[in-house]
C-alpha positions as CSV (number, residue, x, y, z in Angstrom):
1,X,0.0,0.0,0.0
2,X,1.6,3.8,-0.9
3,X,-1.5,5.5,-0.6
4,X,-0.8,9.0,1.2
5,X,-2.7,10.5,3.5
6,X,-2.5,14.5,5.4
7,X,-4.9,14.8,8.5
8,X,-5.2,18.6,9.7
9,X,-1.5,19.0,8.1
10,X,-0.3,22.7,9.2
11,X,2.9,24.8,8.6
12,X,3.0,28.0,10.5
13,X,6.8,29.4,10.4
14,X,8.7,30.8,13.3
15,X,7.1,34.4,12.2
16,X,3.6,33.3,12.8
17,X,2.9,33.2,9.1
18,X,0.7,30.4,8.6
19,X,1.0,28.7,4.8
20,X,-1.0,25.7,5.2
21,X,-4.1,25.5,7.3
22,X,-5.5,22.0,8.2
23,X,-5.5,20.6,4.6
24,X,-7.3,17.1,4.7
25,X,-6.3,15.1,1.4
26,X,-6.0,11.1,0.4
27,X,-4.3,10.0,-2.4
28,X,-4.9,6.7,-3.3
29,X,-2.5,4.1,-3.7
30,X,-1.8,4.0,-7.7
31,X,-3.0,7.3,-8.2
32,X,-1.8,10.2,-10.0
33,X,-2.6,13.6,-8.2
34,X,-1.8,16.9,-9.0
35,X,-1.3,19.9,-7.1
36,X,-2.1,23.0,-9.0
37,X,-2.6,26.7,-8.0
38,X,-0.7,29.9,-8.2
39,X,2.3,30.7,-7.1
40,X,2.2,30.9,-3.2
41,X,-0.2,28.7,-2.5
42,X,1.7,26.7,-0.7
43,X,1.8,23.5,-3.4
44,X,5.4,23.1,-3.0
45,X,5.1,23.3,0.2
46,X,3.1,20.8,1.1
47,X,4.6,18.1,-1.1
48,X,7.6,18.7,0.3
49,X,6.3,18.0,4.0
50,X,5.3,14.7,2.4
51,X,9.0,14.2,1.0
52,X,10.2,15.6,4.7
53,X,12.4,18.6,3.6
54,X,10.2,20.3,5.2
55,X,9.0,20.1,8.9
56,X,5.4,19.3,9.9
57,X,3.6,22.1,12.3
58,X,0.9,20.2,12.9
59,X,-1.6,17.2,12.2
60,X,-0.5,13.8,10.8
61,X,1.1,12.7,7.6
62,X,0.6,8.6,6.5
63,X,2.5,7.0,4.0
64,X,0.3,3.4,3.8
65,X,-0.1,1.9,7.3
66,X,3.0,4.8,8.8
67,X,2.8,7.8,10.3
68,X,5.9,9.7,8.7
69,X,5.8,13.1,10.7
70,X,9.0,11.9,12.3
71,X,10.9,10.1,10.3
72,X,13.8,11.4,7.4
73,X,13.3,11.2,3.8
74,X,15.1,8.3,3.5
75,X,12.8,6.6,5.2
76,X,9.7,7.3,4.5
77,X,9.9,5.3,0.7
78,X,9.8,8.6,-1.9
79,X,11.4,9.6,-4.7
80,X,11.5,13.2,-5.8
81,X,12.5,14.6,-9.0
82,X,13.0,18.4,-8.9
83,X,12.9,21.0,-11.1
84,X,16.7,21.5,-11.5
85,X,17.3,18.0,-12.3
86,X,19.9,17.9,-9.6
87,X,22.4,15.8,-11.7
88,X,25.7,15.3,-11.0
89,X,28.1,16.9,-14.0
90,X,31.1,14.9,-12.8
91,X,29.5,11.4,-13.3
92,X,27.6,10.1,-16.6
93,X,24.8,9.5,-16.6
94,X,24.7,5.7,-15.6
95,X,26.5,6.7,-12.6
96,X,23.7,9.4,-11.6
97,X,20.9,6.9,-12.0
98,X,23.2,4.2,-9.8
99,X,24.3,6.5,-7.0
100,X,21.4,6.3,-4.7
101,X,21.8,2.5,-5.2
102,X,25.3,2.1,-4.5
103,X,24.5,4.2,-1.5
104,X,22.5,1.7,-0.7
105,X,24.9,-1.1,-0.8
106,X,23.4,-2.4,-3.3
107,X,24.7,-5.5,-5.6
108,X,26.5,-4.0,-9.2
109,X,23.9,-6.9,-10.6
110,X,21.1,-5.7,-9.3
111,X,22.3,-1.8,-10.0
112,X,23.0,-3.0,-13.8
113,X,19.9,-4.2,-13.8
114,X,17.5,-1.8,-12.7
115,X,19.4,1.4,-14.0
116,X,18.9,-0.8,-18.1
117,X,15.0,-1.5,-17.1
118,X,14.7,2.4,-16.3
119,X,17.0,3.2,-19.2
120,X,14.6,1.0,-21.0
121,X,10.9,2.8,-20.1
122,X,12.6,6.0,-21.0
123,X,13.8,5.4,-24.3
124,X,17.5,6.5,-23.1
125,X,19.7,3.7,-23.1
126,X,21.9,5.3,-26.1
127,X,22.4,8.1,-23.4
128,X,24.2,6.5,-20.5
129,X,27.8,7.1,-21.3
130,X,26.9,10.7,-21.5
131,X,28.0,13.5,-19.1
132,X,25.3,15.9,-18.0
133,X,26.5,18.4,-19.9
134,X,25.8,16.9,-23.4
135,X,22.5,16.4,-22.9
136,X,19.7,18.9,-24.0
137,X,16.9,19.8,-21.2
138,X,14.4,17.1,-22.3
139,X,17.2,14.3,-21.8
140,X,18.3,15.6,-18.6
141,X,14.7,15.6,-17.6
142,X,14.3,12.1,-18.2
143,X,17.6,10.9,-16.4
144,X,16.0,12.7,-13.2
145,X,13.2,10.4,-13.8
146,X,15.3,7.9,-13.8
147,X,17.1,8.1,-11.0
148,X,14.2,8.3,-9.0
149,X,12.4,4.7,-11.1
150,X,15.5,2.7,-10.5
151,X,15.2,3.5,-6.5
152,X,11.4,2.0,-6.7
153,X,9.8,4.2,-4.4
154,X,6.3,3.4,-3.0
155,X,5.7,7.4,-3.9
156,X,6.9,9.3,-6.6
157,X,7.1,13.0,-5.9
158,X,7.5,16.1,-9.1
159,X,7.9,19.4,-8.1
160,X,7.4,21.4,-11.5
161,X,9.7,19.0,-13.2
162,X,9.0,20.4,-16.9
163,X,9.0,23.9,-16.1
164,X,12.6,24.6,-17.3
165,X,11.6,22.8,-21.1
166,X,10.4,24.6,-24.2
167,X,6.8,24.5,-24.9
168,X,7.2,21.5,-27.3
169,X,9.6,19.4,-25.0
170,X,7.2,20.1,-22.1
171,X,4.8,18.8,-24.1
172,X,6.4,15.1,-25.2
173,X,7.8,15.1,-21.6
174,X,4.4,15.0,-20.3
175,X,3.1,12.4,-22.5
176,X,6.3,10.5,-21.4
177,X,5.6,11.0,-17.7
178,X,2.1,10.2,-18.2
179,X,2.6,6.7,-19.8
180,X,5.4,6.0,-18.1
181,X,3.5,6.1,-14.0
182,X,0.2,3.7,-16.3
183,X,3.5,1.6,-17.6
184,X,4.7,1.2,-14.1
185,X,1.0,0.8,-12.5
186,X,0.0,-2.0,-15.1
187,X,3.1,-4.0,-14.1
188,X,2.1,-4.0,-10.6
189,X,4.8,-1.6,-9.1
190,X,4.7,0.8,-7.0
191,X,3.1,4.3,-8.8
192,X,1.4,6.5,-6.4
193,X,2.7,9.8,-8.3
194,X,2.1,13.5,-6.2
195,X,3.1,15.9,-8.9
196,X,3.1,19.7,-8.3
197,X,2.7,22.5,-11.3
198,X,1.1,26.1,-11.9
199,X,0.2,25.2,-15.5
200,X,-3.4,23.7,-16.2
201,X,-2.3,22.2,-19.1
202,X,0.0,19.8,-17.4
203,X,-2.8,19.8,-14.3
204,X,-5.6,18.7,-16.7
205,X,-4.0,16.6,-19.0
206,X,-1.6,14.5,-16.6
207,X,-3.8,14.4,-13.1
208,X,-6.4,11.7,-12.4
209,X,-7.0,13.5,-9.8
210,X,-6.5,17.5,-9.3
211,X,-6.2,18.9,-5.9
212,X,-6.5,22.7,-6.9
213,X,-5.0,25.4,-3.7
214,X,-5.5,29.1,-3.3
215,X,-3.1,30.4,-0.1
216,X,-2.9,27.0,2.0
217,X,-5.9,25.5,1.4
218,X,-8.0,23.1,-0.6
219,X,-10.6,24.6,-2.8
220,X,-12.0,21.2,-4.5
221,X,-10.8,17.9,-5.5
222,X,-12.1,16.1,-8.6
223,X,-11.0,14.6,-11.9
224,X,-10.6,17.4,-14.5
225,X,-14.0,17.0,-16.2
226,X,-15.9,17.6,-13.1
227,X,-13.3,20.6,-12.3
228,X,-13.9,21.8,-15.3
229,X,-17.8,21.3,-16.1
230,X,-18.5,21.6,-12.1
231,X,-15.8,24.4,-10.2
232,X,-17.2,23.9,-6.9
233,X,-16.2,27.8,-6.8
234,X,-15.1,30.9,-8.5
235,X,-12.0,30.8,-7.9
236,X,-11.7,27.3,-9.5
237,X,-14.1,28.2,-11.9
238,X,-11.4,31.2,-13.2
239,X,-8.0,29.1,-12.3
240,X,-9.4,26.4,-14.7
241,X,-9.8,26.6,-18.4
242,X,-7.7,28.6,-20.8
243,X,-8.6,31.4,-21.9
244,X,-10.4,31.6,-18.5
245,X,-14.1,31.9,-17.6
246,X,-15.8,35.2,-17.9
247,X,-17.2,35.9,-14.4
248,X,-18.6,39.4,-13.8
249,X,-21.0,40.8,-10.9
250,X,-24.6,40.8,-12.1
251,X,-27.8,40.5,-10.2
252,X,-30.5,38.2,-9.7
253,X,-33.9,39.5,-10.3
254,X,-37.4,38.9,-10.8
255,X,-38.4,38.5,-14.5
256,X,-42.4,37.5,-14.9
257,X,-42.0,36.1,-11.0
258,X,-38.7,34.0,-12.6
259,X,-35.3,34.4,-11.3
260,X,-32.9,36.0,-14.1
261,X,-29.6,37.5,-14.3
262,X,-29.4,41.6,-14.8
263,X,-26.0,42.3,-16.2
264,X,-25.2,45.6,-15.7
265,X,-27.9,47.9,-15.8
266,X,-30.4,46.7,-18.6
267,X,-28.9,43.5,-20.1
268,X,-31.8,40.4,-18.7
269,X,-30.5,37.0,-19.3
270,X,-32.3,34.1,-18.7
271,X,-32.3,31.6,-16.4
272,X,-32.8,27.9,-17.5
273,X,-35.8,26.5,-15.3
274,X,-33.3,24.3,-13.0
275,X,-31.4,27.5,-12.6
276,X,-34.4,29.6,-11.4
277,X,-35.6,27.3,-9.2
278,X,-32.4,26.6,-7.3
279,X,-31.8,30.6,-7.2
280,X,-35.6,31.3,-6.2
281,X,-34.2,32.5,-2.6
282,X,-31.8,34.8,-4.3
283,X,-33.8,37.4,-5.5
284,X,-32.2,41.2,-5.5
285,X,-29.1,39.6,-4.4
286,X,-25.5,40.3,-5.9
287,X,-23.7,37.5,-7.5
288,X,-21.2,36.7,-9.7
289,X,-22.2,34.9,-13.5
290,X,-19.6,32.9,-15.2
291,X,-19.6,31.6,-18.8
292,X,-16.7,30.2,-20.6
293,X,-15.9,31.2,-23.8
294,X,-16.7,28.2,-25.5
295,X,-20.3,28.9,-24.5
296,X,-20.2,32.4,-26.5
297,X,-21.3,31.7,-30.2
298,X,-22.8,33.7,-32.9
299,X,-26.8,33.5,-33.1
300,X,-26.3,31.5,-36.1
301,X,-24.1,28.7,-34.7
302,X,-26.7,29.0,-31.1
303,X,-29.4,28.2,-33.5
304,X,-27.8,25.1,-34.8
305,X,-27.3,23.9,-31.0
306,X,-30.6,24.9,-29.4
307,X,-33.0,21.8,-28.1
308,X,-35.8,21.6,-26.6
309,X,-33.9,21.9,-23.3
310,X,-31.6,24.8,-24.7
311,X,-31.8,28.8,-23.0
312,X,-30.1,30.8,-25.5
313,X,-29.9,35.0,-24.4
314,X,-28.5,37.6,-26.7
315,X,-26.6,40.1,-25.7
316,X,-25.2,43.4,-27.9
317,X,-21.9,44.6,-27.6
318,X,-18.6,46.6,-29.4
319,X,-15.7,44.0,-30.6
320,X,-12.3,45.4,-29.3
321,X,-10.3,42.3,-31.1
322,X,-10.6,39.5,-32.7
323,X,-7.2,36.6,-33.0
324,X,-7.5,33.9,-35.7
325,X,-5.9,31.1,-33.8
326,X,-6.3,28.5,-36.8
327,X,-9.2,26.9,-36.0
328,X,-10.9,28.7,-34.1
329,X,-11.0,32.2,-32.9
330,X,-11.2,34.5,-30.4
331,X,-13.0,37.4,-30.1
332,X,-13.0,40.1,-27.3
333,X,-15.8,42.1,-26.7
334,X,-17.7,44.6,-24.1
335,X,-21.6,44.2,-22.5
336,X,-22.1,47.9,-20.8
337,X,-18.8,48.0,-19.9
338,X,-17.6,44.2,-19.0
339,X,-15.2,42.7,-20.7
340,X,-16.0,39.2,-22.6
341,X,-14.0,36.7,-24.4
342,X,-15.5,34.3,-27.1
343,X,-14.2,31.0,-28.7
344,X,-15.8,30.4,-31.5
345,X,-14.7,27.6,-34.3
346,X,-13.6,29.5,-37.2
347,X,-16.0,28.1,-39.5
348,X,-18.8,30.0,-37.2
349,X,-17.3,33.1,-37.3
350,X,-17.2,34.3,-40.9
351,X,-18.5,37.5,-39.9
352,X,-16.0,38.4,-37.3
353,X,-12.3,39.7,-38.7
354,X,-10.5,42.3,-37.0
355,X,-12.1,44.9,-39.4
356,X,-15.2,44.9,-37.1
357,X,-13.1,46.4,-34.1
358,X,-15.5,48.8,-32.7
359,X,-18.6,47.3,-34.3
360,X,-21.5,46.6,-32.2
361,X,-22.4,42.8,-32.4
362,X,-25.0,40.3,-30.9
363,X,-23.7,37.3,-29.0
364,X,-25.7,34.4,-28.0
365,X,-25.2,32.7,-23.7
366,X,-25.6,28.9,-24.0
367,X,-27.2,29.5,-20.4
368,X,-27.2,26.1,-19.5
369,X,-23.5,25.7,-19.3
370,X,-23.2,29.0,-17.2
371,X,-22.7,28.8,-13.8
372,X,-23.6,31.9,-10.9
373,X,-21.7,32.0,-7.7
374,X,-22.5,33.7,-4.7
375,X,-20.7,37.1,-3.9
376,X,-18.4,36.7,-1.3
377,X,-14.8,35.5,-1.2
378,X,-16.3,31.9,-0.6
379,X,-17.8,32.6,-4.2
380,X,-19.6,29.2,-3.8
381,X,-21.2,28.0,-7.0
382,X,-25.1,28.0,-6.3
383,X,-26.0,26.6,-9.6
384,X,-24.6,22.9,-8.5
């Protein structure tokens, strides 16, 4: 068992400052997690209590059946691979992988062995008589990896690991990384993976699991869909998605005895009918309303979606720029005043070019997939 678990785990510093504030979390033997958030959060910081650089203030920290709060990190069965890579430049890069091993005392055989099976998953075995310093950032990233696979941890631990690559190594690397924990898993060995990043992208593509922070604490644990399609939050609800959800302060009011959204002063959308009736107690409230930009179209391309179940509202507002991103584009635009962004496929947007900057346009909600959240620093979604 390398399931992990954090009971109440707190780190207040000897200045009083308090970075993590009871966080509750299990991660379940097997399991990819990932920690995301911005910076300061505390992310780091908490995976590297687990690893034991870093001291416990209070609660309890489990690694399987142990309590770890106590013990060092070599001894509480992790493997961490940082975001430095760490490597040695005197030693190739056999010798890297094998020094924890022959640390270890343990047999050349054995060493051999494990350090070609790593070799192996990571497609680098033409790279062991290599020095650190003639290998490109991708390859030193995957002897990291390495070093930590050959040690056969009961939990693997990545803090930002691809954060020093390019945009197209950090991309490959990710597959790699991804594959390589199901490779791992599927063989029975050990593959409880904690990984830490600030990019969504690596969060929502790598995570089976996504623990997303905000200054020490947990705002909602879920597997990316639901993260995405159900941010238990606002906060969630804007960290999550690229480009990011809209979310502006509107009102709820009463619209032929129906709850609906007042956007600024005179723009009514409307509510579907599961909407109104969980927002019924809401009227004349303040509130925040959230749409992605996916959920933006042109009323053409609305029409073409609507159902029977379907609340489309229209709303009329000045283009400031429109980006042709291939296939699909994005347009930014203003409702009295609030600034919108639009993804729209770039066979639905014939009409919009950047020639229409300034032009007054009508926009159609897919009000279904919006969400309202209440208006407080909670921002708790009330639409779930």
């Amino acid at each position: 068992m390398a399931n992990v678990s954090l009971q109440k785990i707190r780190k207040i510093y000897p200045n009083g400052f308090e970075a993590v504030h009871g966080v509750d979390l299990d991660v379940r033997d097997g399991e990819f997690m990932v920690f995301v958030g911005p910076s300061g959060c505390a992310k780091s910081t908490i995976l590297r209590m687990v690893a034991g650089l870093e001291q416990i203030s209070d609660g309890q920290l489990s690694i399987g059946e142990t309590v770890v709060n106590k013990l060092p990190p070599k001894q509480r069965g992790i493997g961490m691979v940082f975001q430095n890579y760490a490597l040695y430049p005197h030693m190739k890069v056999f010798d890297n992988m094998a020094l924890g091993l022959k640390l270890a005392h343990v047999p050349k055989d054995e060493i051999k062995k494990r350090v070609m099976h790593a070799a192996e998953l990571l497609e680098m075995v033409n790279l062991l008589d290599r020095y650190p310093k003639q290998l490109s950032g991708g390859q030193a990233q995957r002897v990291a990896v390495g070093r930590c696979i050959v040690k056969r941890p009961e939990v693997f631990l990545f803090d930002e690991p691809l954060s020093n690559l390019d945009a197209k190594l950090r991309a490959s690397m990710r597959v790699r990384i991804t594959e390589l924990h199901r490779e791992l898993r599927n063989a029975g060995q050990p593959s409880t993976a904690i990984y830490v990043t600030h990019d969504q992208v690596e969060a929502m593509t790598m995570g089976e699991r996504i623990c997303v922070l905000k200054e020490g604490t947990i705002q909602q644990v879920d597997v990316p869909t639901s993260l995405y399609e159900r941010p238990a939050n606002a906060f969630v609800a804007g960290f999550i998605g690229s480009p990011e959800m809209n979310i502006h302060s509107a009102t709820i009011v009463a619209n032929d005895g129906t709850p609906a959204l007042l956007l600024g002063e005179q723009t009514l959308l409307t509510l579907p009918k599961n909407y109104a009736e969980k927002l019924s107690g809401h009227i004349g409230q303040k509130v925040r309303f959230g749409i992605r930009p996916e959920h933006i179209a042109t009323p053409e391309s609305a029409a073409l979606r609507r159902n029977e179940n379907s609340v489309i509202a229209e709303a009329i507002g000045p283009v400031r720029l429109v980006e042709h991103m291939g296939n699909e584009v994005y347009v930014y635009f203003d409702i009295e005043g609030l600034s919108f962004t639009a993804r729209i496929p770039t066979d639905d947007s014939r009409m919009l070019d950047d020639s229409m900057r300034g032009t007054p346009f009508r926009f159609s909600f897919i009000m279904e997939r919006t969400h309202v959240f209440a208006d407080g620093e909670a921002g708790i979604n009330l639409t779930l």
